[in-house]
C-alpha positions in Angstrom: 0.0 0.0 0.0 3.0 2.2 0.4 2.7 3.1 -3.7 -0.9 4.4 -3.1 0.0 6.5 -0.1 2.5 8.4 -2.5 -0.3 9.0 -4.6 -0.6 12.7 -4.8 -4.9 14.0 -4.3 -4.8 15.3 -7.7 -3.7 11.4 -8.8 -6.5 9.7 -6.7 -8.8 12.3 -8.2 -8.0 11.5 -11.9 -8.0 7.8 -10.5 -11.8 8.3 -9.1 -12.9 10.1 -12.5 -11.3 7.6 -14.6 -13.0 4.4 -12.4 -16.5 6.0 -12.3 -16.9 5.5 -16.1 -16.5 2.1 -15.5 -18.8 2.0 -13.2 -21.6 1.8 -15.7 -22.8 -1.4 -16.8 -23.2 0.3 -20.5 -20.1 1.8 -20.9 -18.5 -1.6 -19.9 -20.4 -3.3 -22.5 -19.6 -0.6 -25.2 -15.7 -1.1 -23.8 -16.1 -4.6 -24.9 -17.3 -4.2 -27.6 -14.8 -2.4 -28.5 -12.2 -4.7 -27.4 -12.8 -6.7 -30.2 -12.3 -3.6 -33.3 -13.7 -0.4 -34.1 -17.3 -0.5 -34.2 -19.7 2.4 -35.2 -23.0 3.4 -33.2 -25.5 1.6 -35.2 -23.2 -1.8 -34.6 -22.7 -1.0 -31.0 -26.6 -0.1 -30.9 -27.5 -4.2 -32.3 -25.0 -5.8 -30.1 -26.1 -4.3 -26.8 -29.5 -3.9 -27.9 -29.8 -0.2 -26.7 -30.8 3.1 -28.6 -28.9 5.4 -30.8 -29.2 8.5 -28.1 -27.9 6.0 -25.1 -24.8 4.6 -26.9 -23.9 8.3 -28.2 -24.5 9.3 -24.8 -22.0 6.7 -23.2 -19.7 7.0 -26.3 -19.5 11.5 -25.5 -18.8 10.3 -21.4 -16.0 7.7 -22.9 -14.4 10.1 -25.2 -14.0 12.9 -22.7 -12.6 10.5 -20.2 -10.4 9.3 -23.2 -10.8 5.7 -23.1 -12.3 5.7 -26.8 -11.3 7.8 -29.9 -13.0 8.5 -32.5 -12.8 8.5 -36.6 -14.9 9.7 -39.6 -15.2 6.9 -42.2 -17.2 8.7 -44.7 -20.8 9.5 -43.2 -20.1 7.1 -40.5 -18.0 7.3 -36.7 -15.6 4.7 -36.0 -15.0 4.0 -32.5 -12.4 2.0 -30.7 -10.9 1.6 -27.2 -7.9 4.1 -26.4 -5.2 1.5 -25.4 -2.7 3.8 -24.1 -5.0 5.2 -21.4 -6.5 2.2 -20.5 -3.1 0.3 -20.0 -3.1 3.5 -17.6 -6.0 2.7 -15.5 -4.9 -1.2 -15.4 -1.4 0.1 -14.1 -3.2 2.5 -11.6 -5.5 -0.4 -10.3 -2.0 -2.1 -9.7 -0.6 0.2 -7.7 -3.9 0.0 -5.7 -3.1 -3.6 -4.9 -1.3 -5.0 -2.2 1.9 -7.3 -3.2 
């Protein structure tokens, strides 16, 4: 525990932020989704079963908290998972774990 107690309150803040979006049984789904390629909303809508307003919803809250990015295919968005920042939260939940 002595890694988290050098954790400065600005880090266990960004830590807290960063958890609570995966706090929601949506965005997980979305998130593994995702795992598996780039998807677009009308994909992730069929595969979680869920309306176009609730995935774009959960997508906006995953892109600010940068665990998905975004690209324009034509008329279509591609999403897919932001690996870099959630290797970051998987190396943050580490340090919240005693050896």
């Amino acid at each position: 525990m002595a890694k988290c107690s050098s954790a400065s309150k600005a880090q266990l803040r960004e830590w807290a932020r960063d958890f609570k979006l995966l706090g929601d049984p949506t965005r997980l789904g979305i998130l593994a989704q995702l795992a598996g390629g780039p998807r677009n909303v009308t994909s992730l809508c069929k595969a979680l079963k869920l309306k176009q307003p609730t995935i774009s919803h959960h997508l906006g809250l995953l892109r600010m908290g940068r665990l998905v990015n975004s690209i324009r295919k034509g008329k279509s968005v591609e999403y897919s998972t932001d690996k870099s920042n959630l290797k970051a939260m998987a190396k943050a939940l580490g340090q919240l774990t005693p050896k």
